[in-house]
Structure formats: structure tokens, C-alpha cells
N, C-alpha and C positions, 0 to 999 in steps of 0.2 A: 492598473491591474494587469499582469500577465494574462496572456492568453493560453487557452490550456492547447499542451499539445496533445496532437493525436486524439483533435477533437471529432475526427470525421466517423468514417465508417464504425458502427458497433458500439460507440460510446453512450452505453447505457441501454443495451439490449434488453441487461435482466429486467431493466425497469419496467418491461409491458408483461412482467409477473407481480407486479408489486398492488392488483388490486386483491389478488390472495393473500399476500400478506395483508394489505387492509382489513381483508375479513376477518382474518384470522385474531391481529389484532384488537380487534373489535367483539370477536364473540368472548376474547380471553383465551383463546387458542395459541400456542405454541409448536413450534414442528416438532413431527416424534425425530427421534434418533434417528432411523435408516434414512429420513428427510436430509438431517444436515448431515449426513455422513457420506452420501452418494457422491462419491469424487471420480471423476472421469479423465481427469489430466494425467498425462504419462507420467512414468517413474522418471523421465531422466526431468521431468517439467518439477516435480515434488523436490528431486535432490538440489535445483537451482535456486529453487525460492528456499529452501531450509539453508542451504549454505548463505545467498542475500541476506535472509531475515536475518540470521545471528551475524552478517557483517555487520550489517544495519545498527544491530543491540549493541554491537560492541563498540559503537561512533557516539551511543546515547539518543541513538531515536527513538523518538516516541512515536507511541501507541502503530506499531506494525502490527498489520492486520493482511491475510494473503486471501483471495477468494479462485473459487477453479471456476471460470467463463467458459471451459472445452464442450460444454453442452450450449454454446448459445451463442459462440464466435467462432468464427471458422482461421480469423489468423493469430491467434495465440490461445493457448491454455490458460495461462493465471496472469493474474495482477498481485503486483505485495504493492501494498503502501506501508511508505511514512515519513514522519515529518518530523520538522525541526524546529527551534526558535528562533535562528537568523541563516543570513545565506551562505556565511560562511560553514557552518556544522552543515549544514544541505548539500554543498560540494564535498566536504569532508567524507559523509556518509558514500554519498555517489562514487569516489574516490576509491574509498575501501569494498564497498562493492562488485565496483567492476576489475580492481587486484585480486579480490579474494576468489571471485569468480575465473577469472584467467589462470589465476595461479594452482589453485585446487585441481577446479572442475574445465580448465584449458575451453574456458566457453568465453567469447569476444563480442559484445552488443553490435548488433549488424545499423543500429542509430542510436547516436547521442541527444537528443533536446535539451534545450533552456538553460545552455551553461553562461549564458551572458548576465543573464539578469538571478539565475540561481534562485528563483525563487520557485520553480516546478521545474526538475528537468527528470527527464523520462531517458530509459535506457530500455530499447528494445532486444531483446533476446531472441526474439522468435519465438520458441517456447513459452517464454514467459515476457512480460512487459512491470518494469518496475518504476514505477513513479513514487518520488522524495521532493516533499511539500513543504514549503516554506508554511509555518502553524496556522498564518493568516489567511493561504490558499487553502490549506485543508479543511478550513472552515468553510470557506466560499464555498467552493467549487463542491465540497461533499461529497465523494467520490462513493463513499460506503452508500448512502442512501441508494446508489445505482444500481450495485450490486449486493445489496444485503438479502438476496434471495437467491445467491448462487450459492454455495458451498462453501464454506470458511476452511480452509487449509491449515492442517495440523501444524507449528513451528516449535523450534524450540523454546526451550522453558526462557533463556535467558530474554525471547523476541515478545515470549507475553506477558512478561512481567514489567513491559514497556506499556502497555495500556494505561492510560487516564495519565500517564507526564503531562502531556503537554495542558490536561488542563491544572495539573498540579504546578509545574512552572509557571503557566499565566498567573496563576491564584496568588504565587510567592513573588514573580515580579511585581503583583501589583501592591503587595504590602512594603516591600522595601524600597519602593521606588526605581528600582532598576532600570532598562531599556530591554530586556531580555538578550542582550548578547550575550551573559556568560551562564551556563548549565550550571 
């Protein structure tokens, strides 16, 4: 199993909010609106996860999901996730990401991780931190769980209409027999 990178400092701050969400959970409670709407992450932080997210969409990753940490980590603003079904589409994405991003928005990941083994590599921006998860690490590792009580980041339409692939391709690999290498 990879080791996640960029497992040190921060990773999983939000999660010492998460006995409210427990509660909340629990009584049948939901966050009102100003709750999940309270985004603290800069504008130029927003413009780089919405250009990522739709590179993202447009490689066929699934279920991207971007969250704002600027209220709870002091060295980045957001996280976008997402993932893939093998390690090739996982470099693919990464690939168009960080063109799309240079090329656009003239922004350069100041670190690359996990291009060897492609099955979590992380591209740090500063601003923002984007990690693209081989399906079987996104499971594992559960990243959402961490921060499912920060703030969910508006994306484009075409990045959320990537939600539930990946378990809609497990579901269809596993009736056809497949290996999951091809989308």
C-alpha cells in the first residue's frame, strides 16, 4: 500500500470538528446554509481549484470534490480531490492538471509526489494542494472523512457531475469481468 504523502503537519485538522458533526448526525441535524457556505480561501485559491477541477473532469475523474482548510491550516487553502481506476488515467489527470494550470492560470506546483508508483501523487500549489487517487487509495485512506466539516468548494458543473463514477465503474467492472483499466 502507498504511503500517503503529505502525511505530516495538518492532515486532518478538520477532523477535531467532527464530534459536531457526530451530533449533528445523530440528532438528524444538518448545517444550515451560511454553515456550508462560509469560504475563507482567496479568490486567486477558488480560480485554481475550478480551472484543476474541470482539468480533472475532462481526463474522467471521478467524484472530485474540493474543500477550503483556510480556516484550519495555515499552509494551504484548499484540497480538490480525485480519483481514478488505474495509474495510468491518475498520471493522465495529474498531467493535464498541472498544463492546464501553467498554461491558463501561469501557476507551477512548487512539489510533485507519488509519480513513481501513480497511485496518490500530490501536487502542491501552495494555494491550494491537489491530490489524484488511484479508487483503491480513495477508499483507504478516506480523505473526505477528514475534512467533511470544512467547507465544500463550489466547481464546475462538468467536475460535479463526476460524483458516484467511481462507484459506478467498480459496480460495472465487476459485472463484466473487466480489470478496471479501461473507463
Amino acid at each position: 500500500m502507498a504511503t500517503a504523502p503529505g502525511s505530516g503537519r495538518g492532515a486532518g485538522e478538520c477532523h477535531r470538528f467532527a464530534g459536531l458533526s457526530a451530533v449533528r448526525e445523530t440528532l438528524g441535524e444538518s448545517r444550515t446554509t451560511d454553515e456550508s457556505q462560509h469560504v475563507t480561501a482567496t479568490d486567486r485559491s477558488i480560480e485554481l481549484v475550478t480551472a484543476a477541477a474541470q482539468a480533472a473532469a475532462d481526463r474522467l475523474a471521478h467524484d472530485i470534490i474540493a474543500y477550503d482548510v483556510s480556516d484550519v491550516l495555515s499552509i494551504t487553502d484548499a484540497f480538490l480531490l480525485a480519483s481514478a481506476p488505474n495509474d495510468r488515467q491518475v498520471k493522465s489527470i495529474v498531467d493535464e492538471i498541472e498544463e492546464r494550470l501553467n498554461k491558463d492560470l501561469g501557476a507551477k506546483p512548487v512539489r510533485r509526489e507519488g509519480d513513481r508508483d501513480a497511485r496518490w501523487i500530490l501536487l502542491d500549489y501552495v494555494d491550494i494542494v491537489v491530490h489524484v487517487q488511484h479508487s483503491e487509495e480513495r477508499v483507504f485512506y478516506a480523505l473526505e472523512r477528514l475534512w467533511k466539516d470544512c467547507p465544500e468548494l463550489p466547481l464546475p458543473e462538468d467536475a460535479v457531475k463526476t460524483r458516484g463514477k467511481a462507484e459506478e465503474h467498480a459496480r460495472l467492472s465487476g459485472a463484466d469481468g473487466t480489470d478496471g483499466e479501461l473507463s
